[in-house]
PDB file of N, CA, C and O in Angstrom:
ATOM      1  N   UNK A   1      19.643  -3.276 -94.481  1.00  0.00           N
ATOM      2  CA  UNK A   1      18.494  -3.206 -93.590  1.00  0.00           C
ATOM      3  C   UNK A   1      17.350  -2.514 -94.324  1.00  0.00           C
ATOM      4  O   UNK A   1      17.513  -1.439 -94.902  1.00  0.00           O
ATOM      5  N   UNK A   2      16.000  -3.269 -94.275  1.00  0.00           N
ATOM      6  CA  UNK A   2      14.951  -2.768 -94.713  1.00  0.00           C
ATOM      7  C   UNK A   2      14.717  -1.345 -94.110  1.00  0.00           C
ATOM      8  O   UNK A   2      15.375  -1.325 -93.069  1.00  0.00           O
ATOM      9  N   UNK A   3      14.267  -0.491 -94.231  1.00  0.00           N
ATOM     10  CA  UNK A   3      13.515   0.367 -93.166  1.00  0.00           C
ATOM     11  C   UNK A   3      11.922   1.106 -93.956  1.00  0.00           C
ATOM     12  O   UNK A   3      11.819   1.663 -95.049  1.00  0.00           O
ATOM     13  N   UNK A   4      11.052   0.886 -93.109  1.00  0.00           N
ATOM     14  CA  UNK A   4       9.683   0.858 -93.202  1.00  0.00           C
ATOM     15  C   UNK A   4       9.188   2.007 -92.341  1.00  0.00           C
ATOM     16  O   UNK A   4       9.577   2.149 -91.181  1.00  0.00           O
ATOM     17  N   UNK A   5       8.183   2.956 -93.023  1.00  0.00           N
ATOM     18  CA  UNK A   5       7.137   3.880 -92.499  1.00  0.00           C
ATOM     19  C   UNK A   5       5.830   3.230 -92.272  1.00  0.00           C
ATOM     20  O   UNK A   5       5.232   2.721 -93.219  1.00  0.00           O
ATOM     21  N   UNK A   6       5.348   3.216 -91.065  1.00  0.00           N
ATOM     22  CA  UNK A   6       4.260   2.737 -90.606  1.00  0.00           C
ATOM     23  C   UNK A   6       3.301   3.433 -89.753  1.00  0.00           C
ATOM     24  O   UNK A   6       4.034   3.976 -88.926  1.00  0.00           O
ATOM     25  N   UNK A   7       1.958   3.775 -89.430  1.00  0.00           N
ATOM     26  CA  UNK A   7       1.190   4.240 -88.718  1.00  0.00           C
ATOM     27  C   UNK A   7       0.671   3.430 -87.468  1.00  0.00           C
ATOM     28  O   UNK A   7       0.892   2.230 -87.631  1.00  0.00           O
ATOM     29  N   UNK A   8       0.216   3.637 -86.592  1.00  0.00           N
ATOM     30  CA  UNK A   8      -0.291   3.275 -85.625  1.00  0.00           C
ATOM     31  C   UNK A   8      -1.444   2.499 -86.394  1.00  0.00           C
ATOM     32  O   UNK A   8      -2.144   3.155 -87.165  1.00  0.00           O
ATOM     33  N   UNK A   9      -1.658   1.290 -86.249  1.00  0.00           N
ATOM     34  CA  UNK A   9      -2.692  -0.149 -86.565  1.00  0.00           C
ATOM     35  C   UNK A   9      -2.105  -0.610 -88.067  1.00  0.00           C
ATOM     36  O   UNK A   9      -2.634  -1.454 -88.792  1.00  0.00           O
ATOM     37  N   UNK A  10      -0.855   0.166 -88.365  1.00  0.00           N
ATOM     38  CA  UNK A  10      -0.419  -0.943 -89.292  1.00  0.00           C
ATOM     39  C   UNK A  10       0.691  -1.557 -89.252  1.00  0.00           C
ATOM     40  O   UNK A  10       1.568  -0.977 -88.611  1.00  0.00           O
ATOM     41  N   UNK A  11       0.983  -2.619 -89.758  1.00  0.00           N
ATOM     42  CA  UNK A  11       1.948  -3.548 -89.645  1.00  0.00           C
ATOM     43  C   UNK A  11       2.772  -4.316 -91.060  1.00  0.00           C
ATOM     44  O   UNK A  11       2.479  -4.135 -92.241  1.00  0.00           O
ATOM     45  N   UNK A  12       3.639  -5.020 -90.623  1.00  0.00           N
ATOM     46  CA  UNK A  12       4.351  -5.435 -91.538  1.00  0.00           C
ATOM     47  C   UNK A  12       4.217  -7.364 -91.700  1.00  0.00           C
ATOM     48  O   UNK A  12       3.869  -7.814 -90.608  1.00  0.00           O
ATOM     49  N   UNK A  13       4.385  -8.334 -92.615  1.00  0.00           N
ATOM     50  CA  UNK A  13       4.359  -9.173 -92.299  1.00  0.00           C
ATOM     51  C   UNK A  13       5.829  -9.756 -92.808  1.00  0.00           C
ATOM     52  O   UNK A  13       6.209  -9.466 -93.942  1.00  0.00           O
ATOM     53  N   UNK A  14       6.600 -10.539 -91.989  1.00  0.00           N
ATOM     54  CA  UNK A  14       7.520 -11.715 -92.258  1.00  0.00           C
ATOM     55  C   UNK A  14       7.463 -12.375 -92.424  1.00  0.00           C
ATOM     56  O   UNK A  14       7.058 -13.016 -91.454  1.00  0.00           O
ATOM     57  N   UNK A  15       7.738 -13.348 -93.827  1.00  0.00           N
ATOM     58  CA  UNK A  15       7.469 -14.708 -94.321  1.00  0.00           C
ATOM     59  C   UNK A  15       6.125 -14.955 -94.360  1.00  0.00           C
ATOM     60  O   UNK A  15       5.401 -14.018 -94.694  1.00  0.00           O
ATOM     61  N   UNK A  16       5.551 -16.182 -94.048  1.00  0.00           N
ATOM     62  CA  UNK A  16       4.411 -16.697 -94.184  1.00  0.00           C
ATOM     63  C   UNK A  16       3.925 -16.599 -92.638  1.00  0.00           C
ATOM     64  O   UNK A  16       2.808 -17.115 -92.675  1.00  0.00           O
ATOM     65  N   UNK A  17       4.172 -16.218 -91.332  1.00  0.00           N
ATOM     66  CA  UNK A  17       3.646 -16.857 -89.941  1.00  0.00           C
ATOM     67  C   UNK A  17       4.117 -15.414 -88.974  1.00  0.00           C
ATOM     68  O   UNK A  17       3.420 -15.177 -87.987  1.00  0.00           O
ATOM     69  N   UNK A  18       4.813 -14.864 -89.157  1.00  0.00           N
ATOM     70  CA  UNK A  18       5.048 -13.338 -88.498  1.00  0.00           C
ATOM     71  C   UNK A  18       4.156 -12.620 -88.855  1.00  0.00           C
ATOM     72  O   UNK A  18       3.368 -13.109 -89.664  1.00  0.00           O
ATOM     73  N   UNK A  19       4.001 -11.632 -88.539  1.00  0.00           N
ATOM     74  CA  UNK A  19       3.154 -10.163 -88.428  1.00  0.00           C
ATOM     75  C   UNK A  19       3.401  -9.411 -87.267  1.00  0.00           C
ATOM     76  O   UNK A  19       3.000  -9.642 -86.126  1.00  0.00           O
ATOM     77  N   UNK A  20       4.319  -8.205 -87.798  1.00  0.00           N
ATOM     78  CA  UNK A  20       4.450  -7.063 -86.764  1.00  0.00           C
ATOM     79  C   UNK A  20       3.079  -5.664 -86.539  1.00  0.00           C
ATOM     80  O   UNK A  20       2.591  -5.265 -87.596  1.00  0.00           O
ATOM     81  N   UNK A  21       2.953  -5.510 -86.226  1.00  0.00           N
ATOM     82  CA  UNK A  21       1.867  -4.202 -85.656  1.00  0.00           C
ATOM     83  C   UNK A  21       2.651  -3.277 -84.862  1.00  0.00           C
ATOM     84  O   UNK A  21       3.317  -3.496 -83.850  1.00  0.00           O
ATOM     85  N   UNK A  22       2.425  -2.065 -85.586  1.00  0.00           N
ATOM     86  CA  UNK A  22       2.266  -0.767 -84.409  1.00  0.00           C
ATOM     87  C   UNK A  22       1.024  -0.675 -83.627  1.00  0.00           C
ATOM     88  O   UNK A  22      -0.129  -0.446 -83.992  1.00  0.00           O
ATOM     89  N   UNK A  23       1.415  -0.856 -82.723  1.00  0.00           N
ATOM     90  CA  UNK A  23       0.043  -0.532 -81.450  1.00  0.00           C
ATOM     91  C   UNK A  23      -0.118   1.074 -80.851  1.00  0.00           C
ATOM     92  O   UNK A  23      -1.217   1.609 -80.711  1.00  0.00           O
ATOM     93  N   UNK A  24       1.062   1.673 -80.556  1.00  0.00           N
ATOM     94  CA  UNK A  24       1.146   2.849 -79.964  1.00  0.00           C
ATOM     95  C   UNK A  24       2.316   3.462 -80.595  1.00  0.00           C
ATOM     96  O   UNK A  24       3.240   2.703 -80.888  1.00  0.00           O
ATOM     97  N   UNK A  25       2.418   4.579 -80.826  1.00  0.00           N
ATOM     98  CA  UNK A  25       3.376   5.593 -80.868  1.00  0.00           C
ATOM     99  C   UNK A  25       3.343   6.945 -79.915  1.00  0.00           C
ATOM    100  O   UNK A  25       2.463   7.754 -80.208  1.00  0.00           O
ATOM    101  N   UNK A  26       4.031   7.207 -79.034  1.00  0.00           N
ATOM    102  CA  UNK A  26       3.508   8.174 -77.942  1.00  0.00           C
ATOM    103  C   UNK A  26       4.947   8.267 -77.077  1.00  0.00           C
ATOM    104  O   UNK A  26       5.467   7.271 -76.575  1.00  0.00           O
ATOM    105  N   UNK A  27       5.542   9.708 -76.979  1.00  0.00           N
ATOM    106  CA  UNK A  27       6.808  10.304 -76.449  1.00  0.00           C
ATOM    107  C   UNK A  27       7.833   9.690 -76.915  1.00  0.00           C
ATOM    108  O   UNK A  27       8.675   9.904 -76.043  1.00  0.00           O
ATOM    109  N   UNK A  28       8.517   8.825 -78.020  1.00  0.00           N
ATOM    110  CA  UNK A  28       9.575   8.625 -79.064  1.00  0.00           C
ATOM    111  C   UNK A  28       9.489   7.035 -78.373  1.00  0.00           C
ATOM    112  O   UNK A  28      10.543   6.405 -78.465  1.00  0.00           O
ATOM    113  N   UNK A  29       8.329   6.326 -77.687  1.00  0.00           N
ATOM    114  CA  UNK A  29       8.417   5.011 -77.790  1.00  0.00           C
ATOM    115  C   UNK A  29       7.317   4.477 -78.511  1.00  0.00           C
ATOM    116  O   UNK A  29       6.248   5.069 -78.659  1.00  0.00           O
ATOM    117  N   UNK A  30       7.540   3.554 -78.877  1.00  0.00           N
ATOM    118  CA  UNK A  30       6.572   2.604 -80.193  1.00  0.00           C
ATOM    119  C   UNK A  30       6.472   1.040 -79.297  1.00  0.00           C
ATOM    120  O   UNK A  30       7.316   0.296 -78.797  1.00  0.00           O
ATOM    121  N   UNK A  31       4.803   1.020 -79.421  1.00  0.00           N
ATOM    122  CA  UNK A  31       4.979  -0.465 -79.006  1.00  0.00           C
ATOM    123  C   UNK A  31       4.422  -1.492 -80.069  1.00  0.00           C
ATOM    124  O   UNK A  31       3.481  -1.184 -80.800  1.00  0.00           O
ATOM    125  N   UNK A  32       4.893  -2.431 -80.112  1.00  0.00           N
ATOM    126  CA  UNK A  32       4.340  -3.285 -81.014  1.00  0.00           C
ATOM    127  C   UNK A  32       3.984  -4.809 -80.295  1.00  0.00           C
ATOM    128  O   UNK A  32       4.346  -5.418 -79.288  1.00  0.00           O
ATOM    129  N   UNK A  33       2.880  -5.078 -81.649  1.00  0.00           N
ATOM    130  CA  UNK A  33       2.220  -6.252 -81.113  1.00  0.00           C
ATOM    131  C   UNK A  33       3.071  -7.868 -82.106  1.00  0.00           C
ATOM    132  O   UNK A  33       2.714  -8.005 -83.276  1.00  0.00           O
ATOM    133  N   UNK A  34       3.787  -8.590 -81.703  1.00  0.00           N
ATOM    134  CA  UNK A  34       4.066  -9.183 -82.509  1.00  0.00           C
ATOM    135  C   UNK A  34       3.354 -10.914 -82.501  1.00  0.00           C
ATOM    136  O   UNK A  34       3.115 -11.713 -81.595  1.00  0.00           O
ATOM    137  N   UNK A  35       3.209 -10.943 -83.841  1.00  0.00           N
ATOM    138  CA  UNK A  35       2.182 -11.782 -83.759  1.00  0.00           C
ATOM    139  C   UNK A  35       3.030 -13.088 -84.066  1.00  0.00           C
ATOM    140  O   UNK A  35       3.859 -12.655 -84.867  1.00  0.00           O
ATOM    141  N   UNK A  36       3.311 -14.499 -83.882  1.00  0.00           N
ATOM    142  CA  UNK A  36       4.352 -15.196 -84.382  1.00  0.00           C
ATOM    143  C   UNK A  36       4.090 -16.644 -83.861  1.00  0.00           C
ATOM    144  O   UNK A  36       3.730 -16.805 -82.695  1.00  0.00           O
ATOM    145  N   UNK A  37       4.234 -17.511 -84.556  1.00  0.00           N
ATOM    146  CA  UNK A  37       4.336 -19.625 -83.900  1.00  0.00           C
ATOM    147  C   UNK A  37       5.301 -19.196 -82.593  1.00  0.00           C
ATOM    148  O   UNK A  37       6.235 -18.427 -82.364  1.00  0.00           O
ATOM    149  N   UNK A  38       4.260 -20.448 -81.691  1.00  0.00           N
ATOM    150  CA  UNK A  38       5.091 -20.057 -80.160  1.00  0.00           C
ATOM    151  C   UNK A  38       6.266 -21.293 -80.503  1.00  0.00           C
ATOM    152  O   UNK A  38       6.575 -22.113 -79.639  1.00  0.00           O
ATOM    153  N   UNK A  39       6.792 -21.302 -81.712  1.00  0.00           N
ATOM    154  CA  UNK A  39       7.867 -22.225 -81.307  1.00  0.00           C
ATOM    155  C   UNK A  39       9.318 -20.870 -81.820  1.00  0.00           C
ATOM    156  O   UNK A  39      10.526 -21.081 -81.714  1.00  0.00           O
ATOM    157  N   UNK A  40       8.815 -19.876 -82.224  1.00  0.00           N
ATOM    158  CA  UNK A  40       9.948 -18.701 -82.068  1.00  0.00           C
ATOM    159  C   UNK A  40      10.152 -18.126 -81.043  1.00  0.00           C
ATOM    160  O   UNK A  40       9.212 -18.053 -80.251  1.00  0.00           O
ATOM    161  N   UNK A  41      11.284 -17.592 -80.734  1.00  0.00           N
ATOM    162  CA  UNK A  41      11.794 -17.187 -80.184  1.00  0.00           C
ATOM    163  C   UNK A  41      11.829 -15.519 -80.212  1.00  0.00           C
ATOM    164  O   UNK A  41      12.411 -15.104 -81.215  1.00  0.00           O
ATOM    165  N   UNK A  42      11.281 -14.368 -79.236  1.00  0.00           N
ATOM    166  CA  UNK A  42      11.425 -13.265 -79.778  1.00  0.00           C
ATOM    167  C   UNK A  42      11.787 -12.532 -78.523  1.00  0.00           C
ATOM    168  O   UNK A  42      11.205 -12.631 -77.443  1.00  0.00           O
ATOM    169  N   UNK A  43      13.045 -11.622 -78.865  1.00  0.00           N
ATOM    170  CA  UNK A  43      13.446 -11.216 -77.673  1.00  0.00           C
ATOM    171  C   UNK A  43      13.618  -9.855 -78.300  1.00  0.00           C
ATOM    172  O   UNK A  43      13.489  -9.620 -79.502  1.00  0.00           O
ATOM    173  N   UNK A  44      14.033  -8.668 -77.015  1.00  0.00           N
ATOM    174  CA  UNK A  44      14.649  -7.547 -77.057  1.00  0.00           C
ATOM    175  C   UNK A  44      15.616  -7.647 -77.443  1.00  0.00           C
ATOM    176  O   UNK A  44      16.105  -8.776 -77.450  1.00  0.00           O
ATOM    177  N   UNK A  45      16.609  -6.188 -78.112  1.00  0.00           N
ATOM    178  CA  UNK A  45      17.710  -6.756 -78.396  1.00  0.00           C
ATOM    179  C   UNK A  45      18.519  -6.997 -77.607  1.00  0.00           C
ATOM    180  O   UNK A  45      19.412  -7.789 -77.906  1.00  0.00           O
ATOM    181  N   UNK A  46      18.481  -6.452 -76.452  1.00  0.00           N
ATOM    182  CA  UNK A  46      19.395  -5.659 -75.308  1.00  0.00           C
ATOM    183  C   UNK A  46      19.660  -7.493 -74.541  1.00  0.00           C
ATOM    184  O   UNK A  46      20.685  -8.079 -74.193  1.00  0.00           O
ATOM    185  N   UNK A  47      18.022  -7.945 -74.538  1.00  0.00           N
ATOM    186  CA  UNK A  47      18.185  -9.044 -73.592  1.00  0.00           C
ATOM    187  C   UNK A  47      18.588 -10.243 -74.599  1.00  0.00           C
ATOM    188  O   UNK A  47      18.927 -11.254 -73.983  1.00  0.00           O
ATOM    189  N   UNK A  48      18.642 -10.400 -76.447  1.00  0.00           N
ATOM    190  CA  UNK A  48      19.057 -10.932 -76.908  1.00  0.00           C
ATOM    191  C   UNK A  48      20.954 -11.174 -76.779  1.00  0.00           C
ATOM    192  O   UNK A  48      21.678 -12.159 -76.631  1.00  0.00           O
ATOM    193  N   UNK A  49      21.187  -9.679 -76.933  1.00  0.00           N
ATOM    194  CA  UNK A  49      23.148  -9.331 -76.859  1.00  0.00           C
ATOM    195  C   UNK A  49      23.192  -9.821 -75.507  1.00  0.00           C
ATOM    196  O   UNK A  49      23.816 -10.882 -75.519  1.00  0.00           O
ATOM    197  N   UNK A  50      22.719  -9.452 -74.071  1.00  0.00           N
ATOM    198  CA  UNK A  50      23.123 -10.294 -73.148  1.00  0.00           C
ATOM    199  C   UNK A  50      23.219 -12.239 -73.292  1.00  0.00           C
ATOM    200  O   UNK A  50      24.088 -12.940 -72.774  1.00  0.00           O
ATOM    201  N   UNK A  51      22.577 -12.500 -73.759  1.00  0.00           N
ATOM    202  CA  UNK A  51      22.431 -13.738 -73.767  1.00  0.00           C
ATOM    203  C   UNK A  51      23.403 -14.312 -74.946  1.00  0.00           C
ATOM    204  O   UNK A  51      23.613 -15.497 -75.206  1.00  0.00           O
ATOM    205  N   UNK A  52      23.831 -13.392 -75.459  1.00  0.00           N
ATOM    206  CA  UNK A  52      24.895 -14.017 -76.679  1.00  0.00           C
ATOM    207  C   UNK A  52      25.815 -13.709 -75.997  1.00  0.00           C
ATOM    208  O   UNK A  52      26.671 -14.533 -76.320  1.00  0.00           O
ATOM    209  N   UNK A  53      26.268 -13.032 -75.207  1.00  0.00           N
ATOM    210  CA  UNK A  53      27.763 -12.339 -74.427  1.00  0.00           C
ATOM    211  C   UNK A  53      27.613 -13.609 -73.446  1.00  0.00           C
ATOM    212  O   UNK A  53      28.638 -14.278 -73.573  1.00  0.00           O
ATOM    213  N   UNK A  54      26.890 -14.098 -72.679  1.00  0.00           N
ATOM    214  CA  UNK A  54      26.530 -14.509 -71.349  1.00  0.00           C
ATOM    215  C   UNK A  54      27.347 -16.361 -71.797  1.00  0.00           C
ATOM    216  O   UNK A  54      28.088 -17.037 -71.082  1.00  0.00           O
ATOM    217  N   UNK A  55      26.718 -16.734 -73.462  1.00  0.00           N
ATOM    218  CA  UNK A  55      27.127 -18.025 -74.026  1.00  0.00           C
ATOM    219  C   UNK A  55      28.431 -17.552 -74.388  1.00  0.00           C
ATOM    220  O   UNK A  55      29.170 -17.867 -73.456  1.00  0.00           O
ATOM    221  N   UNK A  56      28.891 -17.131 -75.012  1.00  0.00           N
ATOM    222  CA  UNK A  56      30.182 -16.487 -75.106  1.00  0.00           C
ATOM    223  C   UNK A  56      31.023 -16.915 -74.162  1.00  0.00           C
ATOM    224  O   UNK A  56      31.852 -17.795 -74.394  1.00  0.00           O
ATOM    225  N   UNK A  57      30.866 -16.216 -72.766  1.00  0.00           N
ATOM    226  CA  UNK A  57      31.787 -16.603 -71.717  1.00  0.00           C
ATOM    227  C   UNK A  57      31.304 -17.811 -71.263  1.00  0.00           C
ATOM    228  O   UNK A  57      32.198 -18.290 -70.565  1.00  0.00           O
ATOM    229  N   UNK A  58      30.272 -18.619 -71.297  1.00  0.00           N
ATOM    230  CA  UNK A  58      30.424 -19.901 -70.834  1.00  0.00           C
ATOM    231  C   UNK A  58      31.478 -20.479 -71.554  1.00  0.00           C
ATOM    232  O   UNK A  58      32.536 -20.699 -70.965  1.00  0.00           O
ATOM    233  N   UNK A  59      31.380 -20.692 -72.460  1.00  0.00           N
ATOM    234  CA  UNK A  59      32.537 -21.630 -73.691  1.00  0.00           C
ATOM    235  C   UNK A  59      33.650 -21.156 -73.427  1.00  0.00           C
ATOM    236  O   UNK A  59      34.462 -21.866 -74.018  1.00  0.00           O
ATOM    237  N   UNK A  60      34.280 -20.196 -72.765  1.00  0.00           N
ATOM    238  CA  UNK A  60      35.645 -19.627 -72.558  1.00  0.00           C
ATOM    239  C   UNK A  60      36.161 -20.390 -71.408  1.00  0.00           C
ATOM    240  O   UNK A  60      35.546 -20.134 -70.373  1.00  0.00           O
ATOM    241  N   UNK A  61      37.197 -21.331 -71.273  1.00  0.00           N
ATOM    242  CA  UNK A  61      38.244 -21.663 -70.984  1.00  0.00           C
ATOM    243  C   UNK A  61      38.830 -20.948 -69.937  1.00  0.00           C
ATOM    244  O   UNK A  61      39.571 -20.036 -70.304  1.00  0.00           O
ATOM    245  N   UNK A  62      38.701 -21.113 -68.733  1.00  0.00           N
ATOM    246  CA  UNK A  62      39.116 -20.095 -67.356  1.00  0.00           C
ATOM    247  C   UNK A  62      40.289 -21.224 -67.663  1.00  0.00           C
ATOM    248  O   UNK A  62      40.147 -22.389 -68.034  1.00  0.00           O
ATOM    249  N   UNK A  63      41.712 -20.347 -67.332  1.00  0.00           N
ATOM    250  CA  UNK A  63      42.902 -20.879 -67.240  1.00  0.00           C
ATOM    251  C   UNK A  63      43.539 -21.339 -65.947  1.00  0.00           C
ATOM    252  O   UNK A  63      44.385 -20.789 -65.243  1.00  0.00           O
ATOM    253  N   UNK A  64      42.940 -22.433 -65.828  1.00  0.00           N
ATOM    254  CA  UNK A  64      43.151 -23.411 -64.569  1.00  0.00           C
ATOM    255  C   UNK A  64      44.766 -23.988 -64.759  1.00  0.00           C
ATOM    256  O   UNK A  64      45.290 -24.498 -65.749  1.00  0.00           O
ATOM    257  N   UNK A  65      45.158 -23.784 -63.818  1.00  0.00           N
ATOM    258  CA  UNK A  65      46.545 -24.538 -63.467  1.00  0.00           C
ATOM    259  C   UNK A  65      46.331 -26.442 -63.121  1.00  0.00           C
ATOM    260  O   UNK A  65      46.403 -26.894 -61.978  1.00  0.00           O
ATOM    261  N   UNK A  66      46.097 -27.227 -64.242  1.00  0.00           N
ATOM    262  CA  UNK A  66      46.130 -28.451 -64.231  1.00  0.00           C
ATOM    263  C   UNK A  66      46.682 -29.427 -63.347  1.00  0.00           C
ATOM    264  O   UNK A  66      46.148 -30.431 -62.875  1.00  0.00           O
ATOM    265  N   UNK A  67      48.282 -28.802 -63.139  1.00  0.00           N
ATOM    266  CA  UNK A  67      49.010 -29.194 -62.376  1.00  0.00           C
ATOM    267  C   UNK A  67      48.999 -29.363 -60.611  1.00  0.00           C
ATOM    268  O   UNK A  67      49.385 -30.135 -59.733  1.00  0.00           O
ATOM    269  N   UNK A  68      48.277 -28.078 -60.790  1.00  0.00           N
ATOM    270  CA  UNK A  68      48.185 -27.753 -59.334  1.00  0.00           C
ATOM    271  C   UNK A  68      46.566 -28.406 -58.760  1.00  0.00           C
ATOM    272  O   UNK A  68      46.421 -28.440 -57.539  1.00  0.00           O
ATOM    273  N   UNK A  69      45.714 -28.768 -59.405  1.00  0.00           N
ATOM    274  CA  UNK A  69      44.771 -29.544 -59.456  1.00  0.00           C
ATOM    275  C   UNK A  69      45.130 -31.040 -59.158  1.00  0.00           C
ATOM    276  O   UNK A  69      44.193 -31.622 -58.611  1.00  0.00           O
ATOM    277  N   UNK A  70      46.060 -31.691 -59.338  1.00  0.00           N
ATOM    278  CA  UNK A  70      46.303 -32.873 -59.979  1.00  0.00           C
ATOM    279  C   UNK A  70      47.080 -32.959 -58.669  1.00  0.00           C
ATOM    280  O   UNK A  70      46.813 -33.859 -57.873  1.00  0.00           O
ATOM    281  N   UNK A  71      47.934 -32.150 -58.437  1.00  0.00           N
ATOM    282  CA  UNK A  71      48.992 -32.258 -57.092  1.00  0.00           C
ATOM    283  C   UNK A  71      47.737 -32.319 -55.786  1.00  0.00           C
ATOM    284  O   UNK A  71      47.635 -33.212 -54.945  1.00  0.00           O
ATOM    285  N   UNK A  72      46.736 -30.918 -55.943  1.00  0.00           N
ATOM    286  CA  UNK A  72      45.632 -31.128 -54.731  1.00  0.00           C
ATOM    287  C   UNK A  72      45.139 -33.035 -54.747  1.00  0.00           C
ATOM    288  O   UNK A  72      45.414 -33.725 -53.766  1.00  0.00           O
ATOM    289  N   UNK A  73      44.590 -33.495 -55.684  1.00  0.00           N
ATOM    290  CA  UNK A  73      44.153 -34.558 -55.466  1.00  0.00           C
ATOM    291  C   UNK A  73      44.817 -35.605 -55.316  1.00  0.00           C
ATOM    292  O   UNK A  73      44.320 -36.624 -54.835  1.00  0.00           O
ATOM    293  N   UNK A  74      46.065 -35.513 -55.711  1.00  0.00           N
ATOM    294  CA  UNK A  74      47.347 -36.960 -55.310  1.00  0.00           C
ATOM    295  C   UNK A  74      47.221 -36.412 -53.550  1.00  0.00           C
ATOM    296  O   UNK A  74      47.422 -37.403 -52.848  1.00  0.00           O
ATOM    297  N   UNK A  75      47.000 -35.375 -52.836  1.00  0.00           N
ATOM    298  CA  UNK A  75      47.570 -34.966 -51.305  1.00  0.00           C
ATOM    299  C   UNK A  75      45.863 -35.406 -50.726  1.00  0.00           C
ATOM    300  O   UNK A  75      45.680 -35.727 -49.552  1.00  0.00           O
ATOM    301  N   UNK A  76      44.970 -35.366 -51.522  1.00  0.00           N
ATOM    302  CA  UNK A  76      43.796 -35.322 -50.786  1.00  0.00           C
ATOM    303  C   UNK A  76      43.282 -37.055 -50.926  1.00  0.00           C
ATOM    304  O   UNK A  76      42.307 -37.462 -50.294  1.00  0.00           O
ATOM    305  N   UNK A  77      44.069 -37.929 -51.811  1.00  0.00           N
ATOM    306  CA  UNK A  77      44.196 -39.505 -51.501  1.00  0.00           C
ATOM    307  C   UNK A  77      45.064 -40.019 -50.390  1.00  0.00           C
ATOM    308  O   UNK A  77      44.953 -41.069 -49.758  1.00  0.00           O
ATOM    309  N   UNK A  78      45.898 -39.117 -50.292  1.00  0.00           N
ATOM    310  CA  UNK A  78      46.767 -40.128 -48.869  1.00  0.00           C
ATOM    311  C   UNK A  78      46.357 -39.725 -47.949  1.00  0.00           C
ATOM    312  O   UNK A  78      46.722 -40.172 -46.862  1.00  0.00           O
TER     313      UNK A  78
END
């Protein structure tokens, strides 16, 4: 991990099309302005890890009893 010292109105740039800014520093929060193509994607991390946990359990396999599925619908044809 890089780690960078920065002042309030300066910033860092990523690649060719990012640019981060410090906007504020004030009571141990920092805000920044991020500058970026609206075809990225830029999230918190907090609301990034939810959304990777959240796909996670979609793709997980709830362990359905097949059988007992299969028996409901042979009883729910006659």
């Amino acid at each position: 991990m890089l780690v960078l010292t920065r002042k309030t109105g300066e910033g860092i740039v990523i690649g060719d099309d990012i640019t981060v800014k410090i906007i504020e520093s004030k009571g141990g929060n920092i805000r920044l302005g991020i500058d970026a193509p609206k075809n990225k994607k830029i999230y918190r991390q907090e609301v990034y890890d939810r959304i990777s946990q959240e796909n996670v359990e979609a793709t997980q396999w709830n362990s359905i009893d097949l059988d007992s599925i299969s028996n409901s619908l042979k009883t729910r044809k006659k």
